[in-house]
C-alpha positions in Angstrom: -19.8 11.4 -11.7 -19.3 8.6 -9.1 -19.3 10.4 -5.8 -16.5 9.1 -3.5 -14.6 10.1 -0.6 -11.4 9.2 1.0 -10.0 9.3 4.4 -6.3 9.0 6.0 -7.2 6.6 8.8 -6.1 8.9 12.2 -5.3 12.1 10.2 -7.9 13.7 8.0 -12.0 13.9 8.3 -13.6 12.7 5.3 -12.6 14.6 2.3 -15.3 13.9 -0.8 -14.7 14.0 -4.4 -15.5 18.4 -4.1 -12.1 18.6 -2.8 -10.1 16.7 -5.6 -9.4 18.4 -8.9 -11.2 16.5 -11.6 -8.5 16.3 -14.4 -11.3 15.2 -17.2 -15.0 13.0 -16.6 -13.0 10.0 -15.2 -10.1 10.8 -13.2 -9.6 13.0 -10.1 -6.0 14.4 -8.6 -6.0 15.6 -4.8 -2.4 17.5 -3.7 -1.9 15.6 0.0 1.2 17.9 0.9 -1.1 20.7 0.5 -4.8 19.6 1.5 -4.5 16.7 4.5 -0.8 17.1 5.6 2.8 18.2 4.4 4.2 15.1 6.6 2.8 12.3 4.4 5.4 9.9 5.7 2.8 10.3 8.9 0.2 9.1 7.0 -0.1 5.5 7.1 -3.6 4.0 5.8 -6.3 5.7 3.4 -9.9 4.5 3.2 -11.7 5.1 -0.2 -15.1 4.9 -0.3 -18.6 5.4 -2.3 -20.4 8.3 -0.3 -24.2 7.3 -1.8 -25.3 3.7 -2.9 -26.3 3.0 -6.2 -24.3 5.8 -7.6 -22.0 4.2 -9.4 -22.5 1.5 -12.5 -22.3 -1.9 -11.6 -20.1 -2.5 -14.0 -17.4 0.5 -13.4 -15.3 0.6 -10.5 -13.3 3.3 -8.9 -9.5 2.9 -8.5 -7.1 4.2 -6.3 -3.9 5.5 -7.1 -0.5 7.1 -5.4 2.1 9.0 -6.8 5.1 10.5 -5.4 7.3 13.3 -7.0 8.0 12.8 -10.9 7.3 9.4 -10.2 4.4 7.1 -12.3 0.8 6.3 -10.5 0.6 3.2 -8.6 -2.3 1.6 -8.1 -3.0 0.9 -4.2 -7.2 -0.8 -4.7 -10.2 -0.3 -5.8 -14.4 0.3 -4.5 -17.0 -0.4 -6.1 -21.2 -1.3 -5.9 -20.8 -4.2 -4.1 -17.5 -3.8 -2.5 -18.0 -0.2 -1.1 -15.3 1.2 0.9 -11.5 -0.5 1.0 -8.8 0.5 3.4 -5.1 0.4 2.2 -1.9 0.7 3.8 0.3 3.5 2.2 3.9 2.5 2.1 6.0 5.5 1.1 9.0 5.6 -0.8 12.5 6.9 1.1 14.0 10.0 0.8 17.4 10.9 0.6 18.6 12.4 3.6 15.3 11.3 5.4 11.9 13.1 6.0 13.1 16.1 7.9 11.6 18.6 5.1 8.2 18.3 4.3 8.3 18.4 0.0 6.3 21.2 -1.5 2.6 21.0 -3.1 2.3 18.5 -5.5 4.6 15.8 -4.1 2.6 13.4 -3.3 -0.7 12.9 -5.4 -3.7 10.5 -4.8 -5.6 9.7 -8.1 -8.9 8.6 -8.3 -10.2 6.5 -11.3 -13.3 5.6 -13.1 -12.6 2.3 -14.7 -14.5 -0.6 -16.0 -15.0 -3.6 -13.4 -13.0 -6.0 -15.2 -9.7 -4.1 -15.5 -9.5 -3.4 -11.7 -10.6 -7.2 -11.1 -7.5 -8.0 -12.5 -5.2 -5.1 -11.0 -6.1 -6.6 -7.4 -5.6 -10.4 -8.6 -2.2 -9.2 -9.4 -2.2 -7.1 -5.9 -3.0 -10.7 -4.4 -0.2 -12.3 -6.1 1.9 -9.9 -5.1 0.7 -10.1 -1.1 1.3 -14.1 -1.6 4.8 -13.5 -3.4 5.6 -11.3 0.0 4.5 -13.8 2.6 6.4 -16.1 1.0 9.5 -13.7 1.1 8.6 -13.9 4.6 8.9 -17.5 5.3 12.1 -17.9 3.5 13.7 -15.1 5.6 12.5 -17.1 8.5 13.9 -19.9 7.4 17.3 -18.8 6.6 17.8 -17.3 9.5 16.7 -20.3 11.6 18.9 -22.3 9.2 22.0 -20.5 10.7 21.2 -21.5 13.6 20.9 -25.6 13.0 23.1 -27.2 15.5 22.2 -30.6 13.6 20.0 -31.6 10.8 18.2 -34.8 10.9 16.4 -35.4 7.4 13.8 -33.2 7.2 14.2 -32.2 10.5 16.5 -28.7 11.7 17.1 -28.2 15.9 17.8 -24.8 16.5 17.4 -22.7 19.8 14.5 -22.4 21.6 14.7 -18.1 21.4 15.8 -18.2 17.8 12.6 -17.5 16.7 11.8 -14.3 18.9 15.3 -13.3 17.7 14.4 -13.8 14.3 11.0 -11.9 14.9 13.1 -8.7 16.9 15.6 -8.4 13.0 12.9 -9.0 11.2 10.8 -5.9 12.9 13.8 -3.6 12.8 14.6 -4.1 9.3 11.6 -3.8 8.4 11.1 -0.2 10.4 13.6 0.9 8.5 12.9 -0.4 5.5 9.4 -1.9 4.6 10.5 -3.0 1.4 13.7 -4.3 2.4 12.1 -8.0 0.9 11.1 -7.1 -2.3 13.8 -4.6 -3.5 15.6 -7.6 -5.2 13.2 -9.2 -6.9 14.9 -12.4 -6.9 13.0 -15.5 -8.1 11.6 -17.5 -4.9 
């Protein structure tokens, strides 16, 4: 056994790999609702990390994993001998009628995985992709909405208002408050 820890950045001490259920000799489940906080909607980073060096094989890596009610694990990053400790943001998916009852035990899940190198390598080249695909959602957003704006187009070249862009930037941040994944719900090609 790789010993590992995790931490919720602002809301939990360290907890180590004691405190997680070990489901068979490679993966590990820890019940957040019931062991770090019923309000995981407060929870908004986790760190996972190797608590001794050299304790894990060079070429195995240790992957991290969310899942949420009856939902399927999704894979949030990895640590590993050279890389060891990562810290990910947690987005959460909405409930219906909002957060104002914390789920019981066993809602939300964090899995912990022993997995060869070259698998994760090329779960967090897709994560990349992913992070590129986003930005890029980003800019076209942008663009749009400073394209409404265009009071007269010149080739390659839009004028539009000198506050459009904090305007832009003020939407953008309460959309996105409400609903981080307002971007990439429609998948739409870009």
């Amino acid at each position: 056994m790789a010993p590992f820890g995790v931490l919720f950045v602002g809301n939990s001490y360290p907890i180590t790999s004691d405190y997680f259920a070990q489901v068979d000799p490679t993966h590990w489940v820890l019940d957040v609702c019931s062991l770090v906080k019923p309000q995981y909607w407060e929870l908004k980073e986790v760190c996972l990390f190797l608590t001794a060096p050299d304790t894990l094989d060079p070429s195995l890596a240790l992957g991290l994993y969310l899942k949420s009610g009856s939902g399927d694990w999704v894979y949030m990053g990895c640590c590993h001998s050279t890389h060891p400790s990562e810290v990910m943001p947690l987005r959460w998916p909405a409930q219906e009628g909002g957060y104002a009852v914390p789920p019981g035990p066993g809602f939300i899940q964090v899995g912990v995985s022993i997995e060869p190198l070259a698998e994760v390598a090329a779960k967090e080249s897709s994560r990349v992709g992913d992070k590129l695909a986003y930005a890029k959602r980003v800019g076209m957003d942008l663009y749009h909405f400073l394209a409404s704006f265009a009071t007269q187009t010149n080739g390659d070249t839009i004028v539009i208002p000198t506050k459009a862009l904090d305007r832009w930037y003020e939407r953008f941040e309460r959309k996105f408050r409400l609903d981080p994944d307002f971007l990439t719900r429609n998948q739409d090609k870009i």
